[in-house]
C-alpha positions in Angstrom: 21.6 22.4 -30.2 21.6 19.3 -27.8 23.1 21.4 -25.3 21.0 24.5 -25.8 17.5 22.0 -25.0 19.4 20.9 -21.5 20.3 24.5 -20.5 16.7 25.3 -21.2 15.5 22.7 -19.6 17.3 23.1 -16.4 16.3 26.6 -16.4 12.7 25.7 -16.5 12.8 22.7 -13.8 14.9 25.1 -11.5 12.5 28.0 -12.3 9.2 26.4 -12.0 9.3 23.3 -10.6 11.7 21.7 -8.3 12.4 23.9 -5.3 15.1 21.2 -4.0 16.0 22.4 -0.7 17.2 19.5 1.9 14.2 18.7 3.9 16.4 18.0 7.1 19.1 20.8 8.7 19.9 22.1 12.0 21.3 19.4 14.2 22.8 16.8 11.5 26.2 17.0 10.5 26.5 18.9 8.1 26.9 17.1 4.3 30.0 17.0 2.1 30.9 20.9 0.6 29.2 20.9 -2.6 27.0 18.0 -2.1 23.6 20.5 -1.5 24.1 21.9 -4.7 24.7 18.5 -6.7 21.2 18.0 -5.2 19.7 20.4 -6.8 21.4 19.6 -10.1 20.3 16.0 -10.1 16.8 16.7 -9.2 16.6 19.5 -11.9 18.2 17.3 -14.3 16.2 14.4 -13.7 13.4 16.7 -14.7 14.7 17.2 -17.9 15.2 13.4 -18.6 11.8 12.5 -17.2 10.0 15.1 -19.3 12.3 13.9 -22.6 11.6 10.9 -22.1 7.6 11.0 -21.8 8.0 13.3 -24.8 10.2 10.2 -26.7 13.4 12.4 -26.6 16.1 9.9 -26.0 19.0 12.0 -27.0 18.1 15.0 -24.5 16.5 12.8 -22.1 20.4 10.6 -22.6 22.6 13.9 -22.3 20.9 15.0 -19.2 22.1 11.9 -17.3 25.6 12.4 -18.9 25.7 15.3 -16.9 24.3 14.1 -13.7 26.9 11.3 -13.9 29.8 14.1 -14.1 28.0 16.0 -11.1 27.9 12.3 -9.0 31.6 11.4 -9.6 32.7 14.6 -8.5 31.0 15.0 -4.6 31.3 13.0 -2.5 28.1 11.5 -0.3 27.5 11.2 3.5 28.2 7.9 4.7 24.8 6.7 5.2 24.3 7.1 1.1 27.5 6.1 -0.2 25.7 2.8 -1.3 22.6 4.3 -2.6 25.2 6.6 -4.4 26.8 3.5 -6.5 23.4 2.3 -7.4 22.3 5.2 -8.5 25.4 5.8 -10.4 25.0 2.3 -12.1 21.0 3.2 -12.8 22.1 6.3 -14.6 24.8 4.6 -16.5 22.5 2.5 -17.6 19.6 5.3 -19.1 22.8 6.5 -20.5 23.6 3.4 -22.9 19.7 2.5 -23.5 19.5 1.0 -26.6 15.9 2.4 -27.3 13.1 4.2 -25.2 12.1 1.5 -23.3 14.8 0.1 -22.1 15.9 4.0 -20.8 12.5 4.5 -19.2 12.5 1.1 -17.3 16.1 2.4 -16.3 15.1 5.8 -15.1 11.7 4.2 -12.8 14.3 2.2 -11.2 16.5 5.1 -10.5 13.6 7.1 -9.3 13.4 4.4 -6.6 16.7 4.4 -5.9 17.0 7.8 -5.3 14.3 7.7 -3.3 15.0 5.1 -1.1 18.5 7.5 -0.8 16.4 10.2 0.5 14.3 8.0 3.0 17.8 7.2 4.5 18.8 10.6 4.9 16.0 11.5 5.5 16.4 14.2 3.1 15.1 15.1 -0.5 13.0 17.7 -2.6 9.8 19.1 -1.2 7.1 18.5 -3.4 4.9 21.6 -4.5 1.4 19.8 -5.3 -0.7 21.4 -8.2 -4.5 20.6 -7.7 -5.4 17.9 -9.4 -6.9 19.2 -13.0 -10.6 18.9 -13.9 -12.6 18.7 -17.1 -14.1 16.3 -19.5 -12.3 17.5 -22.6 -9.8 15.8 -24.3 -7.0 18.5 -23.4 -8.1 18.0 -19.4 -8.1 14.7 -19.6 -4.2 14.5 -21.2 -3.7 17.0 -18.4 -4.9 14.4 -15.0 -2.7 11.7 -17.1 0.7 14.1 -16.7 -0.8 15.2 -13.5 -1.2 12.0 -12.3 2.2 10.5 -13.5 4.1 13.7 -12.2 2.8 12.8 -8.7 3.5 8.7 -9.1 7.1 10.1 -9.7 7.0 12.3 -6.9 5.9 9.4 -4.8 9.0 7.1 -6.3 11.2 10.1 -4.7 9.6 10.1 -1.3 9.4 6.3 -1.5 5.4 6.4 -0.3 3.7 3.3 -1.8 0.4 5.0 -0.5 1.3 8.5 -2.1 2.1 5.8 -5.3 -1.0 4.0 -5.3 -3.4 7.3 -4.4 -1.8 9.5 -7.7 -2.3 5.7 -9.9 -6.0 5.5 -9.2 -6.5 9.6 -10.7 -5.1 7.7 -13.8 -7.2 4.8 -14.0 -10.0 6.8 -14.8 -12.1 5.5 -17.5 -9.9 5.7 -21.0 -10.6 7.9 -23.8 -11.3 5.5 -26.2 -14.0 4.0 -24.2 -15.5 0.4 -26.1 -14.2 1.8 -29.3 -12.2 -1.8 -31.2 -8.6 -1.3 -32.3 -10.2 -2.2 -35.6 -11.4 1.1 -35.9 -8.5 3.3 -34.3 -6.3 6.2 -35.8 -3.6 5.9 -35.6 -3.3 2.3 -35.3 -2.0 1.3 -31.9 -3.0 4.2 -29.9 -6.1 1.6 -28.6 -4.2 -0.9 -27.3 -1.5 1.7 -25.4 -4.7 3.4 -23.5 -5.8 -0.2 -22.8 -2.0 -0.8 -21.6 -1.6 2.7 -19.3 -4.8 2.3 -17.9 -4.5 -1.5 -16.8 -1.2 -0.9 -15.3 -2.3 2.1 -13.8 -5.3 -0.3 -12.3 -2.5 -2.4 -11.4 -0.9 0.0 -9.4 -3.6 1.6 -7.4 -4.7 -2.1 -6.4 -1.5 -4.4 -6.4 1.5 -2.0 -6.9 3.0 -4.6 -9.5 2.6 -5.8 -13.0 1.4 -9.0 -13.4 2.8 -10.6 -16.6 -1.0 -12.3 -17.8 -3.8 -10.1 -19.1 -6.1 -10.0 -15.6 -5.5 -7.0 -13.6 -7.5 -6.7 -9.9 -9.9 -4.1 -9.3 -10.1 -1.8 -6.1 -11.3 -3.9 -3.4 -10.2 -7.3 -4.5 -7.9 -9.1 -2.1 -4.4 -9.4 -3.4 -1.6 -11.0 -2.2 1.2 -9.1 -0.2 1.5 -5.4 0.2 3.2 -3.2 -2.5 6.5 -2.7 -3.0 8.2 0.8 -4.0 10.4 -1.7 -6.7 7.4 -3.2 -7.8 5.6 0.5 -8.4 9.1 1.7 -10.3 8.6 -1.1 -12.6 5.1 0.1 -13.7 6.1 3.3 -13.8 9.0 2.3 -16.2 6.4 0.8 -18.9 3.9 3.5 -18.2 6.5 6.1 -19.2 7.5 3.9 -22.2 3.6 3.7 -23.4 3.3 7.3 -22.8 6.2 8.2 -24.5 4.6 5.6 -27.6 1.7 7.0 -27.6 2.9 10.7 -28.2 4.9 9.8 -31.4 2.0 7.8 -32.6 -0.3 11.0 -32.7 2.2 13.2 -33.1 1.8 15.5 -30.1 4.1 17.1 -27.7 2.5 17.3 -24.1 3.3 20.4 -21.8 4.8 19.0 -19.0 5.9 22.7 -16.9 3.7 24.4 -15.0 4.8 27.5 -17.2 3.9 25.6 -20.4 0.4 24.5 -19.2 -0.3 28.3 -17.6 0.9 29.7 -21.0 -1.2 27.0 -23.0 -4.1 27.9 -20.7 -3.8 31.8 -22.0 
């Protein structure tokens, strides 16, 4: 069954969303036979884990990366990525054996970086086809500008842009859903304080690009202290997937994450 939600998966990423064609041809030397179409695996597959894992799907989000590690051991890189290559190996190894959700989500932000700092040294890597940003007031077209909005900080992790980073955080830090409602009053319990937690570190991205580990969190046009780092934004992306990913099994909701799901839901 396991296997069946992969293949599907794959299907879907390849079919609607990640047209991974190398950015860079012509005059370069040409890369490794097989190494364009491990590419497209990885990209497609880290798809599929993302997706799982915002949706709190360990296992498929766990087998997907068992597969991208058989496709990596396999091909060999070009020169200039061979060490990007062992860290990304080690990152996936390390979603892999994730104890629980959060430690695989902090894992997977931190190979989203890696890969994309791989792709800023090749200068090669997917090209990104950008939806328009969703609009709406409702609850549904809200949830929708939070996936939106998350998609394209991932996106930016791959092209290793802390501008294209901090621009998709601030569409997140919108004002939250539960506006001054207390958590005393919340259902479920804890939902509250995870839309306090996405949208202060989405706050902290837009304005800092890291998580500080107190409460205060700069707003957009307070001085900060050094420029942000692409590590720094995989981190927050890390615990923003993990509160996502919380906040789904507390309500009990699966979000569409495909553009075929959301044009179907839309129907």
């Amino acid at each position: 069954m396991l296997g069946r939600v992969i293949v599907l998966g794959l299907a879907t990423a390849l079919a609607s969303g990640c047209d991974c064609e190398l950015k860079r041809a012509g005059e370069d030397p040409a890369p490794p036979d097989g190494f364009e179409e491990v590419m497209r695996d990885h990209a497609a597959l880290s798809l599929v884990a993302r997706d799982a894992l915002i949706r709190g799907d360990l296992p498929v989000a766990q087998q997907s990366m068992r597969k991208l590690a058989f496709f990596m051991e396999h091909v060999p890189f070009p020169k200039e990525g061979k060490e990007y290559a062992r860290i990304t190996r080690e990152l996936v190894n390390q979603v892999r054996e994730a104890a629980d959700l959060e430690e695989a989500c902090m894992a997977f932000a931190l190979l989203s970086n890696a890969c994309g700092q791989c792709h800023h040294a090749l200068d090669r890597g997917p090209p990104m086809k950008l939806e328009p940003t969703p609009e709406g007031q409702d609850l549904k077209m809200h949830m929708r500008r939070h996936a939106w909005a998350v998609e394209r900080m991932w996106e930016a992790l791959l092209s290793d842009s802390t501008s294209a980073f901090q621009a998709a955080a601030g569409i997140l830090a919108e004002s939250p859903l539960h506006g001054p409602a207390s958590p005393d009053s919340e259902r479920p319990a804890g939902t509250t304080r995870l839309a306090y937690e996405v949208h202060d570190l989405a706050f902290a991205a837009a304005v800092e690009g890291k998580a500080r580990e107190d409460e205060y969190v700069p707003r957009p046009g307070e001085a900060v202290e050094g420029k942000p780092t692409t590590r720094g934004q995989a981190e927050i992306f890390g615990r923003l997937l993990s509160a996502c990913s919380q906040c789904h099994s507390l309500v009990d909701v699966e979000p569409k994450m495909s553009p075929d799901e959301r044009r179907r839901e839309a129907r």
